[in-house]
N, CA, C and O atoms as a GROMACS GRO file, in nm:
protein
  596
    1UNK      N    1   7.781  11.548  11.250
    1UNK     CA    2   7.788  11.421  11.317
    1UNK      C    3   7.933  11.392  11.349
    1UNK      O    4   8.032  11.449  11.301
    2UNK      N    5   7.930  11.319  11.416
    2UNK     CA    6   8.106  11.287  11.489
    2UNK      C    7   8.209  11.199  11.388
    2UNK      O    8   8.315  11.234  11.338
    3UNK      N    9   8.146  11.090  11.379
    3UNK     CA   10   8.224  11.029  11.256
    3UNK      C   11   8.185  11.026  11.127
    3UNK      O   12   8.068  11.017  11.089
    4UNK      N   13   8.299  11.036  11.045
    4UNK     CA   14   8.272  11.000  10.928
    4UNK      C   15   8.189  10.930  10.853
    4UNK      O   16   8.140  10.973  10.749
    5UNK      N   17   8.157  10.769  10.924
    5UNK     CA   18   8.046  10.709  10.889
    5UNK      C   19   7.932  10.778  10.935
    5UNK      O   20   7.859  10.795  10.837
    6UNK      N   21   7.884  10.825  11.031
    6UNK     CA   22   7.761  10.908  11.029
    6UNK      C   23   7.706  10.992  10.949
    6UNK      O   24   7.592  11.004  10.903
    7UNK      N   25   7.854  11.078  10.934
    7UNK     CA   26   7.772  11.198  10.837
    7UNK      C   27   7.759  11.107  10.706
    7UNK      O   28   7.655  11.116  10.641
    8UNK      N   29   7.888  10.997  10.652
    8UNK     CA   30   7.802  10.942  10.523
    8UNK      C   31   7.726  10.938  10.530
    8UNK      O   32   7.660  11.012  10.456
    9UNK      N   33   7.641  10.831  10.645
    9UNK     CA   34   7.512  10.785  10.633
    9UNK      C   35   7.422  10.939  10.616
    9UNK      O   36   7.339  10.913  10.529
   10UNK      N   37   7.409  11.029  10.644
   10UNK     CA   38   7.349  11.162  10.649
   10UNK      C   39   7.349  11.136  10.531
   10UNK      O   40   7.249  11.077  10.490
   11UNK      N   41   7.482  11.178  10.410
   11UNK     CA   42   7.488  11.226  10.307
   11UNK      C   43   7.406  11.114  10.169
   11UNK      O   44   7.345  11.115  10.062
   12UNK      N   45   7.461  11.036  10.270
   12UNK     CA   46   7.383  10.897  10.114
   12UNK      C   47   7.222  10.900  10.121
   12UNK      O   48   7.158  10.872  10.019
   13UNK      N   49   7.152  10.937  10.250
   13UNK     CA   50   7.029  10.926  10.249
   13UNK      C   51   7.008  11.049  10.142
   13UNK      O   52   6.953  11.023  10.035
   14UNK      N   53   7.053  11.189  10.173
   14UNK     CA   54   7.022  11.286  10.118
   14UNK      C   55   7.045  11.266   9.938
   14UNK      O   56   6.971  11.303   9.847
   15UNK      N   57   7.148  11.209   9.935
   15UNK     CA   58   7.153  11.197   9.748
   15UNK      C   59   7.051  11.063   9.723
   15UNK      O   60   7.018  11.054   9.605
   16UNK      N   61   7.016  10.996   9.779
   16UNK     CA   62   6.891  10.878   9.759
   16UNK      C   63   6.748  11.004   9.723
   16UNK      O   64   6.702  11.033   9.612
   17UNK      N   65   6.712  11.051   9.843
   17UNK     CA   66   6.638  11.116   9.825
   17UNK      C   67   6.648  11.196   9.678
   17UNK      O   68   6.578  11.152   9.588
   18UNK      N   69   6.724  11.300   9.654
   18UNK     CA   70   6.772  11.351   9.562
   18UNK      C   71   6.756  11.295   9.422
   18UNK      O   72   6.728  11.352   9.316
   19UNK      N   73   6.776  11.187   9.446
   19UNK     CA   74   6.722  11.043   9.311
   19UNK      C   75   6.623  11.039   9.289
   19UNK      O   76   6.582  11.070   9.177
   20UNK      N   77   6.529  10.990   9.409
   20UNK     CA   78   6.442  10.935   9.402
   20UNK      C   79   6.295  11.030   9.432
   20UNK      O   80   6.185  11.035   9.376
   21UNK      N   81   6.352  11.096   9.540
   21UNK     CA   82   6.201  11.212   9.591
   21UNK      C   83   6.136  11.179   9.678
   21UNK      O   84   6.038  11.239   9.723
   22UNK      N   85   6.195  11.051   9.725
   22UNK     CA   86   6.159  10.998   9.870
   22UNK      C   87   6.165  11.062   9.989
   22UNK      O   88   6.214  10.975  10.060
   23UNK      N   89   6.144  11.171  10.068
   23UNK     CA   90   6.180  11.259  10.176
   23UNK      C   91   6.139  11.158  10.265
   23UNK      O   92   6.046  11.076  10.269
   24UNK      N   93   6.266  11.197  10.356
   24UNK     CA   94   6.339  11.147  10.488
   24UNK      C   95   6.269  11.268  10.612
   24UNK      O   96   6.215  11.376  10.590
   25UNK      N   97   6.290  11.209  10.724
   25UNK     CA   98   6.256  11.310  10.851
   25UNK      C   99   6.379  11.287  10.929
   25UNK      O  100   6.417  11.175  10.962
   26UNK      N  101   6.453  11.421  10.966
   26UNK     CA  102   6.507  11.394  11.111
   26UNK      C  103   6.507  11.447  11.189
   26UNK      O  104   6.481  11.566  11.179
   27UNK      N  105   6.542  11.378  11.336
   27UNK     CA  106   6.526  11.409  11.470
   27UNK      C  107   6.634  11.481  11.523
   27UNK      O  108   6.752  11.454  11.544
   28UNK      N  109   6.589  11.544  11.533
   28UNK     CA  110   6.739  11.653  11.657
   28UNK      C  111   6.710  11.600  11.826
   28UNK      O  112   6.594  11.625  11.860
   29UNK      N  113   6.755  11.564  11.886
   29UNK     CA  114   6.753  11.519  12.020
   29UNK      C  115   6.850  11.586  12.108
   29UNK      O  116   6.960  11.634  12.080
   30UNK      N  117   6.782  11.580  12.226
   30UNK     CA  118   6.851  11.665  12.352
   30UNK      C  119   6.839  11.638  12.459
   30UNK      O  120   6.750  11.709  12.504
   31UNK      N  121   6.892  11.549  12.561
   31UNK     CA  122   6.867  11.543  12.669
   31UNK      C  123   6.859  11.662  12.787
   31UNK      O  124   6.954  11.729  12.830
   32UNK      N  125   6.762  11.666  12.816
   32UNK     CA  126   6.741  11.830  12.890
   32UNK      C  127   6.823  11.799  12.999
   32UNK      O  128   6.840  11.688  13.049
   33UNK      N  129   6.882  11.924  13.037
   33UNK     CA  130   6.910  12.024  13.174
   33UNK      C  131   7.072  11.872  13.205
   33UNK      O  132   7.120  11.822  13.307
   34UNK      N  133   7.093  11.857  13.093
   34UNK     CA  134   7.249  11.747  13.080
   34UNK      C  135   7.380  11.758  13.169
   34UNK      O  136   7.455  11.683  13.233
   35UNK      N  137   7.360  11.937  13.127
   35UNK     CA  138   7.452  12.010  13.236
   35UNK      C  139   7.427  11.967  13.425
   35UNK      O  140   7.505  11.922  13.508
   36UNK      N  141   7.290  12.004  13.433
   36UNK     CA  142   7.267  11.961  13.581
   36UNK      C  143   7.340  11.805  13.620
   36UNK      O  144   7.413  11.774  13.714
   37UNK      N  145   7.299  11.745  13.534
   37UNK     CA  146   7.311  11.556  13.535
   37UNK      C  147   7.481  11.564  13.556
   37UNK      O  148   7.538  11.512  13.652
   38UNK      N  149   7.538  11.625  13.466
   38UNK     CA  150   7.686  11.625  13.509
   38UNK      C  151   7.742  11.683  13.642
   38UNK      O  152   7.832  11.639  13.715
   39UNK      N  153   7.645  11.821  13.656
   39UNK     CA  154   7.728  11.906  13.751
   39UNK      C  155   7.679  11.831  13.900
   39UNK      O  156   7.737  11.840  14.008
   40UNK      N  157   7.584  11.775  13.876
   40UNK     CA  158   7.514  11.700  14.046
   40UNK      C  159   7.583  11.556  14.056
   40UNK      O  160   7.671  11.514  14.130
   41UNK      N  161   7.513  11.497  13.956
   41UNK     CA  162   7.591  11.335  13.980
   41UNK      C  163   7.732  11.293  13.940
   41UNK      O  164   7.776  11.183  13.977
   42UNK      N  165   7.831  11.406  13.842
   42UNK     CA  166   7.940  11.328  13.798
   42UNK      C  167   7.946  11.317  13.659
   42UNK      O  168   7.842  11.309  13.594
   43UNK      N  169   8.080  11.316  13.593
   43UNK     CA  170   8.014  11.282  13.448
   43UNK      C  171   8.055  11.116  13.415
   43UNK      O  172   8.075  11.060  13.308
   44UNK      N  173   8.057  11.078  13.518
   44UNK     CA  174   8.097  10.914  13.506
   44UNK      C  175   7.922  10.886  13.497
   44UNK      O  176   7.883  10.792  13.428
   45UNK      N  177   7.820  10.976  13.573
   45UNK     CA  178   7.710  10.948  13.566
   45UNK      C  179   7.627  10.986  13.419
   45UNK      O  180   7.522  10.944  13.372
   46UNK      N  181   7.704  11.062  13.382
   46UNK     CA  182   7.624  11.149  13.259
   46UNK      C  183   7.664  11.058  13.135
   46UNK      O  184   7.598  11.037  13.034
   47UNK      N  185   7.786  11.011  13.170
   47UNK     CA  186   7.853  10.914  13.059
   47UNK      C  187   7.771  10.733  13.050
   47UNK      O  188   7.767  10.648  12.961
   48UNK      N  189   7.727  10.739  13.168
   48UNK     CA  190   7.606  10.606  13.165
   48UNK      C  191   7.486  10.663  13.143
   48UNK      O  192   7.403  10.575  13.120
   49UNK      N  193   7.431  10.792  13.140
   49UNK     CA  194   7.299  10.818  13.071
   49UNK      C  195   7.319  10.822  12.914
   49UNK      O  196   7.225  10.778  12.849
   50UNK      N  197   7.392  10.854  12.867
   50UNK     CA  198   7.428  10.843  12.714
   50UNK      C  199   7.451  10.726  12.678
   50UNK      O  200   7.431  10.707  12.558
   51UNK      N  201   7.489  10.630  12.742
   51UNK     CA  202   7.546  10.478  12.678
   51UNK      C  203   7.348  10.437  12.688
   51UNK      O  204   7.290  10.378  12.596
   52UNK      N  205   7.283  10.480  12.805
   52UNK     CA  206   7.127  10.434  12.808
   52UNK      C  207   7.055  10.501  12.687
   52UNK      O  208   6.991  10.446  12.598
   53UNK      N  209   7.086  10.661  12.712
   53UNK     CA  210   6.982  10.696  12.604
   53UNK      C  211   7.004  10.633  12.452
   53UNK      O  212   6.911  10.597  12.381
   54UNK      N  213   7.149  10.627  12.416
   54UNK     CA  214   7.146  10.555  12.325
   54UNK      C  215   7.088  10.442  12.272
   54UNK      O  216   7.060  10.443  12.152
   55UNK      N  217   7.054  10.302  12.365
   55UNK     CA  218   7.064  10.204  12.367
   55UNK      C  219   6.840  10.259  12.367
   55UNK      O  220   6.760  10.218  12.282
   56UNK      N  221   6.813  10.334  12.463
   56UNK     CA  222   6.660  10.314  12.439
   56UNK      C  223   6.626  10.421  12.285
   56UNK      O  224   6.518  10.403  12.229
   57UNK      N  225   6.692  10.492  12.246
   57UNK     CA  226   6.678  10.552  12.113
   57UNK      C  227   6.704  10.429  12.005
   57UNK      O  228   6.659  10.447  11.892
   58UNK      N  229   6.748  10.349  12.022
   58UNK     CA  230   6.782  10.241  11.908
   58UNK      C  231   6.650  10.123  11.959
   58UNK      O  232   6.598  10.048  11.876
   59UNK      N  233   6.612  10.124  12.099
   59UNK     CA  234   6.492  10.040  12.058
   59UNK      C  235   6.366  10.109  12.071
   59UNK      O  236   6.262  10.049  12.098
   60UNK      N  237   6.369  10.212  12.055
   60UNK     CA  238   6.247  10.313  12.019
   60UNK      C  239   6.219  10.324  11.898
   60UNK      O  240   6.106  10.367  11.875
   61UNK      N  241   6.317  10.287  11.766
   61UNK     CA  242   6.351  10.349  11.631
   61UNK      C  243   6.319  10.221  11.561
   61UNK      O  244   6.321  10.122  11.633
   62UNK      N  245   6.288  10.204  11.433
   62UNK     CA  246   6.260  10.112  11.391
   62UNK      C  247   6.437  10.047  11.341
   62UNK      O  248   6.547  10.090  11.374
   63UNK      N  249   6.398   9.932  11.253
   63UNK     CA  250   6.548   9.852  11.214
   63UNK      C  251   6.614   9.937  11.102
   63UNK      O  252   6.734   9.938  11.076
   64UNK      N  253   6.523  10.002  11.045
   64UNK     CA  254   6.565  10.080  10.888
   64UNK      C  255   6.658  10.180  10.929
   64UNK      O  256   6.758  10.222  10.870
   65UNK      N  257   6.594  10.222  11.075
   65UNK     CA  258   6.615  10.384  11.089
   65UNK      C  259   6.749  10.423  11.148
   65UNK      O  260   6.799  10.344  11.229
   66UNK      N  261   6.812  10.532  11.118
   66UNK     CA  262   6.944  10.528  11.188
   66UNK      C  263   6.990  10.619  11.282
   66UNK      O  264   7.001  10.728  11.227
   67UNK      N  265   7.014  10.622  11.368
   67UNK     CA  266   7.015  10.724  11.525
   67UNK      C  267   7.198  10.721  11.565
   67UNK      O  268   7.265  10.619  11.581
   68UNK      N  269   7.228  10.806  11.571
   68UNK     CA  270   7.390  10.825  11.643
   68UNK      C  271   7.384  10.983  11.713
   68UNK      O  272   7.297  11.070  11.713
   69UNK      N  273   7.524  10.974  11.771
   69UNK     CA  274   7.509  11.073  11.892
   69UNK      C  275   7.596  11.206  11.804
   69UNK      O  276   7.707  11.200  11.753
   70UNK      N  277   7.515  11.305  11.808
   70UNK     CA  278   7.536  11.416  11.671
   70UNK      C  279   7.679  11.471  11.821
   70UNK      O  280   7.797  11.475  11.786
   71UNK      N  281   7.649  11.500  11.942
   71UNK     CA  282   7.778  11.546  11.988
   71UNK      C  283   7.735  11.601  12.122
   71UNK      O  284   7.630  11.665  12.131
   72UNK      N  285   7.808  11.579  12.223
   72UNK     CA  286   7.770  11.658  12.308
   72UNK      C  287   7.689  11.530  12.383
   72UNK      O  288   7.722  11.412  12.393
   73UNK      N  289   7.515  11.633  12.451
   73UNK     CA  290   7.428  11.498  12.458
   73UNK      C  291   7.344  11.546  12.324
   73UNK      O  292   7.241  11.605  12.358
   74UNK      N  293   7.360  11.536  12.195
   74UNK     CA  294   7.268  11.524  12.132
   74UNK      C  295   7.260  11.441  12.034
   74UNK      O  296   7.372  11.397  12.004
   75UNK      N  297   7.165  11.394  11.962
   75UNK     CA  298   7.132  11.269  11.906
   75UNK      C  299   7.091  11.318  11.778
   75UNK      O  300   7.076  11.440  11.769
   76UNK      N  301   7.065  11.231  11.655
   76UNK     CA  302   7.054  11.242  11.573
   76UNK      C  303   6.974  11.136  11.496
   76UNK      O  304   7.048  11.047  11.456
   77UNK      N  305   6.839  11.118  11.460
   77UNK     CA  306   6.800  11.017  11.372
   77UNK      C  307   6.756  11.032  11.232
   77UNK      O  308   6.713  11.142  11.200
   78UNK      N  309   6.760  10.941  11.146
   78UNK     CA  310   6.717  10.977  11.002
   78UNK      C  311   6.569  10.869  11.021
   78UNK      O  312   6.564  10.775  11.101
   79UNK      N  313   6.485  10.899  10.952
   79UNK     CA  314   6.357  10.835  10.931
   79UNK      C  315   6.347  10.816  10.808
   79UNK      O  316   6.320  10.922  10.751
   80UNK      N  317   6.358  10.711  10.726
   80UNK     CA  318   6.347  10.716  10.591
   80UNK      C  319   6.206  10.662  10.553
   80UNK      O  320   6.171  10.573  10.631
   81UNK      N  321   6.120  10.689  10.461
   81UNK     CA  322   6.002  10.599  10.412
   81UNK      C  323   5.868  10.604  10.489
   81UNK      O  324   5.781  10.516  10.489
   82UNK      N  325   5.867  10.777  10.585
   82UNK     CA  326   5.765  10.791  10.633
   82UNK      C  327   5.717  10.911  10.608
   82UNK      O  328   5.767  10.995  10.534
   83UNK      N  329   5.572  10.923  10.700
   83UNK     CA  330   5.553  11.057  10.655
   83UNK      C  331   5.540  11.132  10.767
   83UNK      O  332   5.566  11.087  10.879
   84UNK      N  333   5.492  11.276  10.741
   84UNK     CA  334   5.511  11.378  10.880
   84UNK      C  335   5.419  11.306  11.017
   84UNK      O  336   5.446  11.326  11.135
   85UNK      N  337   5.324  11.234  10.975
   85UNK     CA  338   5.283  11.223  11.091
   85UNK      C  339   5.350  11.082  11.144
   85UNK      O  340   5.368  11.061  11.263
   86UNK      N  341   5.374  11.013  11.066
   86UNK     CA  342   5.461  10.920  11.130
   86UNK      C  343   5.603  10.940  11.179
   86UNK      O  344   5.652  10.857  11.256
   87UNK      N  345   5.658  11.022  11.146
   87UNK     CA  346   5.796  11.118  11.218
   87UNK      C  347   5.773  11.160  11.342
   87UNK      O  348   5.848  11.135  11.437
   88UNK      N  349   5.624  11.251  11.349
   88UNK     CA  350   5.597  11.315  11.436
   88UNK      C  351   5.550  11.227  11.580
   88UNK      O  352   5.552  11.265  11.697
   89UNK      N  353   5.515  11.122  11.532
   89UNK     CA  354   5.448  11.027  11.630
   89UNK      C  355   5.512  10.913  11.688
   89UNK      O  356   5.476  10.855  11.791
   90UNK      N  357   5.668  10.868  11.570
   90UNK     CA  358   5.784  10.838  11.598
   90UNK      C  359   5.840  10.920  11.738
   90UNK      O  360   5.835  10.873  11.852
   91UNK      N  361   5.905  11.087  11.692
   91UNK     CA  362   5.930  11.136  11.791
   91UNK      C  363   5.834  11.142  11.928
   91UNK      O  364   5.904  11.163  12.027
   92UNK      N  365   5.735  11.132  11.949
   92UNK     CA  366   5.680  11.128  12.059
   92UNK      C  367   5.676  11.030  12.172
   92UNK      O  368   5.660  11.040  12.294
   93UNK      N  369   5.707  10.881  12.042
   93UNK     CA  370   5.682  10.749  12.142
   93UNK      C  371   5.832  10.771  12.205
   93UNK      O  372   5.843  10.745  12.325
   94UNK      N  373   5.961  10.823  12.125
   94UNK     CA  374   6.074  10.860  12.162
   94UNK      C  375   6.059  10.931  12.314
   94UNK      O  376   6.049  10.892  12.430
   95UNK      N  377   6.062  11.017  12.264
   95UNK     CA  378   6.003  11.142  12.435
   95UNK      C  379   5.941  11.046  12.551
   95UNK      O  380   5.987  11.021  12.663
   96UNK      N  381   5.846  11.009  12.502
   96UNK     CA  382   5.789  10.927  12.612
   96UNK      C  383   5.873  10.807  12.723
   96UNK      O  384   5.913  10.798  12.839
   97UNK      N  385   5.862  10.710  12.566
   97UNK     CA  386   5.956  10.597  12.609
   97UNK      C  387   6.097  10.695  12.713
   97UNK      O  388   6.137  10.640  12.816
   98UNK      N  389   6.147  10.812  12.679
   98UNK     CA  390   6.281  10.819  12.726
   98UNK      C  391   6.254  10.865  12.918
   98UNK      O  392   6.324  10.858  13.019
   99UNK      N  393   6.068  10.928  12.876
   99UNK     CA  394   6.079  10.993  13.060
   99UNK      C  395   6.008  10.886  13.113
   99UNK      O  396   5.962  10.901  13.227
  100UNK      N  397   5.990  10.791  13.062
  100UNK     CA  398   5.928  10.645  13.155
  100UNK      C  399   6.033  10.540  13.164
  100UNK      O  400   6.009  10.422  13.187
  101UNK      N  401   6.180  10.605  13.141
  101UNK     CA  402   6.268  10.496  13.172
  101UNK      C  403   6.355  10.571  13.297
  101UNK      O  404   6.390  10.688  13.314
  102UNK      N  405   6.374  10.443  13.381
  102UNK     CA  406   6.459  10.467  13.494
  102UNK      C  407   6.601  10.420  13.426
  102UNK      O  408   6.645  10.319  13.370
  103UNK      N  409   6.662  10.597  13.474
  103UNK     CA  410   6.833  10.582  13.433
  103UNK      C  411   6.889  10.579  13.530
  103UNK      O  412   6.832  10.612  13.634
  104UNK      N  413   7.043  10.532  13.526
  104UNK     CA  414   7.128  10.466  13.633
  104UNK      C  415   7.117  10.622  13.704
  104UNK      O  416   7.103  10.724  13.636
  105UNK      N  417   7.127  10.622  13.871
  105UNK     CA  418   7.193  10.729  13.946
  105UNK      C  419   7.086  10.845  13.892
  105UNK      O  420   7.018  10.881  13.988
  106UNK      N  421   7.055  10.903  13.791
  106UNK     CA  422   6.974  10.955  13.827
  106UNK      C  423   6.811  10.971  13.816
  106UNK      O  424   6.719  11.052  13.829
  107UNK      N  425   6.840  10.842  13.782
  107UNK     CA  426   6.640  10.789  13.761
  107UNK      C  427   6.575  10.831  13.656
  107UNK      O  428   6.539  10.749  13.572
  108UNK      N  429   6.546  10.966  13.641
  108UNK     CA  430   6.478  11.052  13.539
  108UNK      C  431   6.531  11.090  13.443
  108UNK      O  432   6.645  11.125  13.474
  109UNK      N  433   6.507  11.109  13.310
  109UNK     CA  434   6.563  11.194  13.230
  109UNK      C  435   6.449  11.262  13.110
  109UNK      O  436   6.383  11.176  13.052
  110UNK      N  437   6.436  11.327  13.091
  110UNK     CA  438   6.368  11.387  12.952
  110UNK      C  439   6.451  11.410  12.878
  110UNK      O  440   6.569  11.404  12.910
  111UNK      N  441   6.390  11.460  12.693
  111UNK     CA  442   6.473  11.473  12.595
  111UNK      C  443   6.347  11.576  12.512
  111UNK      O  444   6.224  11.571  12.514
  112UNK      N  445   6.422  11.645  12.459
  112UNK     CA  446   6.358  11.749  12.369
  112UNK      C  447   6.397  11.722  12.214
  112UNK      O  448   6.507  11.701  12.162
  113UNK      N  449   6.252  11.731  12.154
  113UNK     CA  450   6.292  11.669  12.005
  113UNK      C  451   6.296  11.766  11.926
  113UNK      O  452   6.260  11.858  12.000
  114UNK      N  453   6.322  11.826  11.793
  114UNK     CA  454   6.302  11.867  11.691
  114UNK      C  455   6.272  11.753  11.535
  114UNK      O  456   6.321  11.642  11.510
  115UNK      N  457   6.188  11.825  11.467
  115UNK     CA  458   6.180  11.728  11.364
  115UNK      C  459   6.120  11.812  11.240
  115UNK      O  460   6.019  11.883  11.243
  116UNK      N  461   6.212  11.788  11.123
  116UNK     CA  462   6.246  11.831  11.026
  116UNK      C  463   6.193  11.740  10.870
  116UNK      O  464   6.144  11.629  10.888
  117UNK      N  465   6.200  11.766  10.798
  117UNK     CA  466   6.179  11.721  10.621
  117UNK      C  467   6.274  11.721  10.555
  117UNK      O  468   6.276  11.837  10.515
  118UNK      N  469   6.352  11.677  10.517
  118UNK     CA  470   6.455  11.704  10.393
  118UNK      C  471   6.333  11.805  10.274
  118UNK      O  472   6.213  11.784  10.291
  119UNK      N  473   6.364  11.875  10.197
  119UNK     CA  474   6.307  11.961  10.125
  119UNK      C  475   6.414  11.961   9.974
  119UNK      O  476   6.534  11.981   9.961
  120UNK      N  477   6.299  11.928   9.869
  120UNK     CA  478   6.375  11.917   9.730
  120UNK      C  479   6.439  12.025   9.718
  120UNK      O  480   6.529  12.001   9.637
  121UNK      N  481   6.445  12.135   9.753
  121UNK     CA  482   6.510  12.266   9.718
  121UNK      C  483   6.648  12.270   9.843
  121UNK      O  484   6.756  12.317   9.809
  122UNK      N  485   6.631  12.226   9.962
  122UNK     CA  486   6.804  12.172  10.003
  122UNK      C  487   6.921  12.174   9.921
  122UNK      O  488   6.931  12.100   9.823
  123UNK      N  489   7.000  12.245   9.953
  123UNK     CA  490   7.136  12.220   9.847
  123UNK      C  491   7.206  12.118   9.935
  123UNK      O  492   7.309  12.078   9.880
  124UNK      N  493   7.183  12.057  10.060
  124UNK     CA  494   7.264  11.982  10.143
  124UNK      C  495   7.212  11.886  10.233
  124UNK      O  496   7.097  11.906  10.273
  125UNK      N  497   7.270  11.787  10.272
  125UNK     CA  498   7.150  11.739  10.377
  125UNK      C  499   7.194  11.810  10.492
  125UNK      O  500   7.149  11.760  10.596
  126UNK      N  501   7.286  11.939  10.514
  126UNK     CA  502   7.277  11.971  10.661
  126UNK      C  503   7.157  12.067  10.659
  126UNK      O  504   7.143  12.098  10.777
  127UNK      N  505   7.079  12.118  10.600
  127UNK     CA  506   6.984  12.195  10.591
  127UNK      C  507   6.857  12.142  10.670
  127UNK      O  508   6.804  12.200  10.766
  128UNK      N  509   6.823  12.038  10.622
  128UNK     CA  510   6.739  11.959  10.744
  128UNK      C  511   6.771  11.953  10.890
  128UNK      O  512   6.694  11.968  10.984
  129UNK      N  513   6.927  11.924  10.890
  129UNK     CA  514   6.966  11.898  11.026
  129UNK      C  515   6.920  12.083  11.103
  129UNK      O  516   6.860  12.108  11.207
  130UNK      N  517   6.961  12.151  11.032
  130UNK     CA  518   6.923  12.333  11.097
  130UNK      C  519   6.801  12.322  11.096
  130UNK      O  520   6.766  12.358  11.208
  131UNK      N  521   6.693  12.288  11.025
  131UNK     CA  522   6.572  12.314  11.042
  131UNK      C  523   6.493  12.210  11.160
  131UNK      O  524   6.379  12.233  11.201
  132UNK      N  525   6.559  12.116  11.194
  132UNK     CA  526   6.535  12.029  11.338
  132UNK      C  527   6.620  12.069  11.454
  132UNK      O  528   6.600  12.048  11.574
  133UNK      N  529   6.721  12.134  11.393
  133UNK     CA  530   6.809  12.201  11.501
  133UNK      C  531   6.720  12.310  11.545
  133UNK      O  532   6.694  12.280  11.661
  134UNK      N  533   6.659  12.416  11.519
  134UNK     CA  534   6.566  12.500  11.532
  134UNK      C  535   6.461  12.498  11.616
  134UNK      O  536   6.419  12.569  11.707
  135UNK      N  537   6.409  12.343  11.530
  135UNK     CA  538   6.254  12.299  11.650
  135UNK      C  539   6.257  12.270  11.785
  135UNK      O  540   6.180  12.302  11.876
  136UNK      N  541   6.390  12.182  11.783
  136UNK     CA  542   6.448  12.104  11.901
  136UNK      C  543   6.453  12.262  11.999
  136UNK      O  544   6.397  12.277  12.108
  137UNK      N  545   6.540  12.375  11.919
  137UNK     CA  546   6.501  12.485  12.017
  137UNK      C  547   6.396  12.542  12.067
  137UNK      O  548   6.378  12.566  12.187
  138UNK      N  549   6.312  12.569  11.966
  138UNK     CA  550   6.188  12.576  12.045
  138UNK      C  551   6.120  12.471  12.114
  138UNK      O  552   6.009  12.518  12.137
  139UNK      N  553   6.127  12.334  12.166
  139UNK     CA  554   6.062  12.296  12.183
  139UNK      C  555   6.142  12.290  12.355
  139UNK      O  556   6.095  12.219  12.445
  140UNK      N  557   6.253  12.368  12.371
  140UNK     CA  558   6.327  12.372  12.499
  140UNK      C  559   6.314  12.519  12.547
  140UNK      O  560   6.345  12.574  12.653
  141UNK      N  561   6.262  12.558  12.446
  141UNK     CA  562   6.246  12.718  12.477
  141UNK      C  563   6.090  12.741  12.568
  141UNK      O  564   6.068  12.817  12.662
  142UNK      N  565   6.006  12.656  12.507
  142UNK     CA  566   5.855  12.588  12.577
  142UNK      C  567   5.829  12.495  12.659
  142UNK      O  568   5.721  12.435  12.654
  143UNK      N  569   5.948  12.460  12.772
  143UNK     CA  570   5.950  12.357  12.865
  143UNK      C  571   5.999  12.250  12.886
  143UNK      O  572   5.996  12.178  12.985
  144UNK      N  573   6.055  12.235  12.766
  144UNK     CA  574   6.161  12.135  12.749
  144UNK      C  575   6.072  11.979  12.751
  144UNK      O  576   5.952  11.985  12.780
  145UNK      N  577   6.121  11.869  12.725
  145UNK     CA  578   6.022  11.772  12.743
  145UNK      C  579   5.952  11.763  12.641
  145UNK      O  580   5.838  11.737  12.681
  146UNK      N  581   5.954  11.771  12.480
  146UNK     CA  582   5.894  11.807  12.411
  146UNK      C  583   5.910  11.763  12.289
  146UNK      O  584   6.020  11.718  12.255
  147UNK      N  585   5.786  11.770  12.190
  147UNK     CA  586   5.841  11.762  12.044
  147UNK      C  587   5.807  11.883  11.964
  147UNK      O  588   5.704  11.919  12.021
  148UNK      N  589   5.829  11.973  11.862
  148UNK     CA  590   5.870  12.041  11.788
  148UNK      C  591   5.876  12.025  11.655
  148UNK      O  592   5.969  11.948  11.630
  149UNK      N  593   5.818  12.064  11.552
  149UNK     CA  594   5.858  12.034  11.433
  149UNK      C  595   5.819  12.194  11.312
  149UNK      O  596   5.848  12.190  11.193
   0.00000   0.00000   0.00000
C-alpha cells in the first residue's frame, strides 16, 4: 500500500484477526485496459477516473470497511466481519456498480476483482494481499470485467 497509514491499517486488521480468529476478506482491484484510458484520453483524464473510482469504491463499501489505492490504478479493500459469500457478493455489487457508472471523458470503465481470506496459517497480512493479487489475475486473464476468488 502507498502510505504508511494504509499498510497499518492492513497490518492491525491482520494481528486483530490473529487475536481473535475473526477472518477478514480482501479485494484486489483493477481498473481494466487503464493504460488505453491514459494513452487515448490523457492522464489528466485517467487522474479524474481514479479520484471517481475511488469515491464510487467508498460508496459501494460499507462504513466499517476500508478501501485505498494499493498503486498504480489498483485498489485495495479489507472486509472485516464477513463471510465468503458476503465478500464475494460485496465484490460483485463493486464490479457492477463501477460499469454502470458514467466516468468523466471517458464514460465507461470496468474493474477486475480478486478476492482473498486471510488464513490462520499466514505469517503476514501480505499473504492475503498475493492470494487476491492472483485472482484479480485470473479474473483479467478471463475477460477482464470480473470477479475471481
Amino acid at each position: 500500500m502507498r502510505s504508511e497509514d494504509d499498510s497499518e491499517r492492513l497490518h492491525l486488521e491482520f494481528l486483530r484477526f490473529k487475536r481473535s480468529g475473526r477472518a477478514y476478506y480482501v479485494l484486489f482491484m483493477d481498473i481494466d485496459c487503464f493504460k488505453e484510458i491514459n494513452d487515448t484520453f490523457g492522464h489528466e483524464a485517467g487522474d479524474q477516473v481514479l479520484r471517481q473510482m475511488a469515491t464510487v469504491l467508498k460508496d459501494s463499501l460499507r462504513e466499517t470497511d476500508f478501501v485505498a489505492r494499493y498503486g498504480g490504478e489498483e485498489f485495495l479493500a479489507i472486509l472485516a466481519e464477513t463471510t465468503a459469500q458476503g465478500a464475494l457478493a460485496t465484490a460483485e455489487i463493486v464490479r457492477g456498480t463501477v460499469a454502470k457508472q458514467s466516468f468523466p471523458v471517458v464514460k465507461q470503465v470496468t474493474v477486475s476483482i480478486g478476492v482473498a481470506m486471510a488464513l490462520c496459517e499466514d505469517k503476514n497480512e501480505e499473504e492475503a494481499v498475493r492470494r487476491a493479487d492472483c485472482a484479480l489475475y485470473e479474473a483479467k486473464e478471463n475477460g477482464r470485467n470480473a470477479v475471481r476468488s
